[in-house]
N, C-alpha and C positions, 0 to 999 in steps of 0.2 A: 402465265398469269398467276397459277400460283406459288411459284419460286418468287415472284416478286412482293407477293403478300408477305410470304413468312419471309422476306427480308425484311419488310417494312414493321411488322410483328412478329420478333423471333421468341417471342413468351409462348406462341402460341404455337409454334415447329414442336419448343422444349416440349409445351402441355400435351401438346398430341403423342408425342410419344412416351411420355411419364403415364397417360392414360391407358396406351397400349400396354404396356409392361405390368403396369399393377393393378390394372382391373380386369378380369378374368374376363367378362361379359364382351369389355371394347373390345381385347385380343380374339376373342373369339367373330364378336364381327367382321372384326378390320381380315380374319384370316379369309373369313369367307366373300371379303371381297376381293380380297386380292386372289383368290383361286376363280373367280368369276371373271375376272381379268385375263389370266393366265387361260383358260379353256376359252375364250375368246381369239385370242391371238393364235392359239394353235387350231383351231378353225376359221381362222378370218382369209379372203381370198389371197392368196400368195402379191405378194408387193413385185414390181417390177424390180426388174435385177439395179442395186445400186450403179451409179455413174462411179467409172473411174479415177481413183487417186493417185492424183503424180505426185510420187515422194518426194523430189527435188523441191517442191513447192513448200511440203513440209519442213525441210531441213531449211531451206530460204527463210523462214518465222522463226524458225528456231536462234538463226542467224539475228532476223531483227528482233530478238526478243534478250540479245545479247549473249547469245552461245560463241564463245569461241577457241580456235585449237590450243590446246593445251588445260580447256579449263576443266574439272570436276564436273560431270552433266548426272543427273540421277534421272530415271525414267519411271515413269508409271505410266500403263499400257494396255491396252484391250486389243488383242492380235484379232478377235471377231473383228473392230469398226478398222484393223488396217486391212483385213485380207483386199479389201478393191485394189488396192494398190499393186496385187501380182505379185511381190514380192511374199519368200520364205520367209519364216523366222530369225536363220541363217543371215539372211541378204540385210532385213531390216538392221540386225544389230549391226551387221560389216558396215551399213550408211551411217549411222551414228558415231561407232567408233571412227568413222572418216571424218565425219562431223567437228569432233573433238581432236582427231591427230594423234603421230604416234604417242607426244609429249604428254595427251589429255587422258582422263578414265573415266570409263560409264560404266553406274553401276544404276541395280534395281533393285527395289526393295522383294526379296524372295521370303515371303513370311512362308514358316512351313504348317503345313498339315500333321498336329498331333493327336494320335491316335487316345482315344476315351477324352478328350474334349469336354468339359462339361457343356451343354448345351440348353438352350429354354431357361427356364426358372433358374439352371444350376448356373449361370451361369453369374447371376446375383448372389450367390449362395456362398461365400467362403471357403467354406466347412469343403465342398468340394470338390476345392484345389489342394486339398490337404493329401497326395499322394504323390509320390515318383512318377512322371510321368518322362517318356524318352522324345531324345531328340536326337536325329542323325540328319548333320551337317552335308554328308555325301548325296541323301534322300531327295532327288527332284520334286517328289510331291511336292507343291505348295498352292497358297491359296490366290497367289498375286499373278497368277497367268501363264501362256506358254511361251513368251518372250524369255522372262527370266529362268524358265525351266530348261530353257534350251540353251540360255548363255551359261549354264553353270556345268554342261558338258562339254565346254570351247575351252580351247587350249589356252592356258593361263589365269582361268578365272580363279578365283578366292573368294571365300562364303564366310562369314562369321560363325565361331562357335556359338553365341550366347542366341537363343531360343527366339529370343522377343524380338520382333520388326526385324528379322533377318535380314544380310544383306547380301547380293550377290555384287563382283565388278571385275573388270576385265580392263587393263591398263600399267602403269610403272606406277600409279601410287593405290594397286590394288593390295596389294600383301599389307604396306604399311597400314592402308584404313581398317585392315581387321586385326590387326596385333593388339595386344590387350584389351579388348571389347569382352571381357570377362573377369580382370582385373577386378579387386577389390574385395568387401562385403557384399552381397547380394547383387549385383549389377544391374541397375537400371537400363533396358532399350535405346533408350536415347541421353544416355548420362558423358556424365566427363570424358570416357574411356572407346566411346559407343564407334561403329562407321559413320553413324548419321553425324554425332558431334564433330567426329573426323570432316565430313563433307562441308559441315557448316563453319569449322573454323577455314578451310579453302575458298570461302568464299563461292562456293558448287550452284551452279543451277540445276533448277530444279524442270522438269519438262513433265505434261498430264498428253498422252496421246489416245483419243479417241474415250478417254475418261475423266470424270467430272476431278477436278481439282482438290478444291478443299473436301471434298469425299476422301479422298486418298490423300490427303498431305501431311505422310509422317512428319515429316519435318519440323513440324509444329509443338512436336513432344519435348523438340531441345529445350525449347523454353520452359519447358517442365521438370525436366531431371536434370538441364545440367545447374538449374538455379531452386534445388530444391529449397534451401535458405529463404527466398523469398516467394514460395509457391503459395498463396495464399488458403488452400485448404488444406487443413488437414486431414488423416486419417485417407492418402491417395493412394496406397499404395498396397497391396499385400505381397507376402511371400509367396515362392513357389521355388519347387523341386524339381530336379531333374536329372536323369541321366544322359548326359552324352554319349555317344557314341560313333566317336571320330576313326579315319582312318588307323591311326598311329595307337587308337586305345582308345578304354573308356573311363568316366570319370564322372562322379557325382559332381551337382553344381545348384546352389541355390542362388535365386535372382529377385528381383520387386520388379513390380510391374501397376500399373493403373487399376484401380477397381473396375468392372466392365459397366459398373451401373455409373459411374460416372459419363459414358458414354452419352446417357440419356441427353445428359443437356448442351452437348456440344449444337452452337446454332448459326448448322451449317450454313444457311441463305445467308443470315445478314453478314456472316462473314466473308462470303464471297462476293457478294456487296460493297462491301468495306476495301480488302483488299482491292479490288478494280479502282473505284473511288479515291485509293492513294497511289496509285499507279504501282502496286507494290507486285502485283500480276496484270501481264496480259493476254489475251484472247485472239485466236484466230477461228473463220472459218476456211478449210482448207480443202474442197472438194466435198465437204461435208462432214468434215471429219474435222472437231473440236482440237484444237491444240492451245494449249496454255505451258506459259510458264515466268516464272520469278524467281529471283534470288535469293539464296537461302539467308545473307547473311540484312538484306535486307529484310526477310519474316519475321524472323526472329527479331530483329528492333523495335518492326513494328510490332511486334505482339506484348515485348516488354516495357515496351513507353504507349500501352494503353490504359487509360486512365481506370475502366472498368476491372477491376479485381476476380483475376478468374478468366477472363478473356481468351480466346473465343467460346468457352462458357457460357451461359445464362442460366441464373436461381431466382424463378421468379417466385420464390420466396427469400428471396435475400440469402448473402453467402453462408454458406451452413457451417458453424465454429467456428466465427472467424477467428482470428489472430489478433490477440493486441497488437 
């Protein structure tokens, strides 16, 4: 009920959480509800053990959702909502790369865990990111799950250097999708040079298992960095520092990236709305277990031949600076 409100009013997703962020008062309430919530569920009577999930059922949607061998698949994943399924970690990815073939590559988006992070207020704050901060490529921490922490120890995988929306993948066009994803001036996450740009010019589907979609759907940044020219806000982007620290050596590296407080207005519902509604994603229930997925190179058209500026944005005060 209320996913479908803020689809229907996505001013009021933005407002809610522009209130959260810059009024000290709301954040303080909204915190205190959400730990009322949370001490709830960790006392509420234990839930019966879920029904189990047949993965073949899964891969079957994935099938009619238009997966096939050879193609470029990117996963996004919550190994909590697979465990019914019985399957390891190990097992799941061995079904996907089946999935795809030897000819096909699956990769995941492996964003890492960097360590002094601004966090809370800082992470509006600029001024904050103004230090060397490290990133080591080899480091399984990350914050995207234990699916892709574990394919990045399987024989053959390749990670990208560059910091932002990491990638992991495993296949014959994994080396190539990380070769120059650091290229250039400052490199953007999802720019000309990126894996994601990479997946998006193959044409890659995209697959959500057991996780909400346009929640997770890098993929959506291409329409941002590889077309900054026509990005209609300015002022998206800040620098940022870092040290690598790859096998082979180490090496300063500065990159752009999103402001986070743009974040705010990203409107999630009606977008997920939206793409359903143009059949640009589809939905499965699969034993209980949520699967979605669309194509990438279908997204991304849809996102660039939307008539709304800024899109999947909302400024419910109108777009800020805009651009002649």
């Amino acid at each position: 009920m209320l996913n479908g409100l803020l689809a229907k009013f996505p001013s009021v997703e933005v407002g809610v959480r522009l209130l959260y962020w810059r009024v000290p008062a709301a954040r303080r309430a909204g915190d205190v509800v959400r730990a009322q919530l949370a001490r709830r569920r960790r006392t509420a009577k234990p839930a019966s053990a879920p029904l189990p999930i047949d993965f073949d059922r899964v891969t079957a949607a994935l099938r009619e959702g238009g997966v096939r061998a050879g193609d470029v698949l990117v996963v996004h994943s919550s190994f909590g909502a697979l465990k019914p399924t019985g399957l390891s970690p190990e097992e799941i990815i061995g079904r996907l790369l089946s999935l795809v073939g030897p000819e096909g590559t699956l990769a995941m988006p492996a964003i890492p865990i960097i360590a002094h992070e601004p966090s809370g207020d800082d992470k509006f704050n600029d001024a904050a990111y103004d230090r060397v901060f490290e990133y080591k490529p080899g480091s399984r921490r990350v914050q995207t799950g234990i699916l892709p922490a574990t394919m990045m120890a399987m024989s053959g995988a390749a990670r990208s250097l560059h910091p932002g929306n990491s990638m992991v993948a495993i296949g014959p066009e994994a080396a190539r999708m990380m070769e120059g994803n650091i290229a250039g001036d400052a490199p953007t996450p999802c720019g000309p040079t990126s894996s994601w740009a990479y997946c998006w010019r193959r044409g890659a589907k995209v697959a959500a298992l057991g996780v909400d979609l346009v929640h997770s759907l890098t993929m959506i940044h291409v329409a941002e960095d590889c077309f900054e020219e026509s990005w209609p806000v300015p002022d998206w982007y800040r620098r940022r520092r870092f040290r690598v620290v790859a096998e082979d050596g180490a090496f300063d590296l500065a990159v752009r990236e999103r402001k986070h407080g743009w974040s705010q207005y990203y409107a999630e519902r009606a977008f997920s709305r939206d793409l359903d509604a143009a059949g640009v994603s589809r939905s499965w229930n699969v034993d209980g277990l949520p699967v979605h997925c669309c194509e990438s190179g279908a997204l991304v058209d849809f996102l660039r031949s939307h008539p709304r500026p800024g899109y999947p944005y909302r400024f419910p005060l109108g777009l800020p600076g805009r651009r002649a």
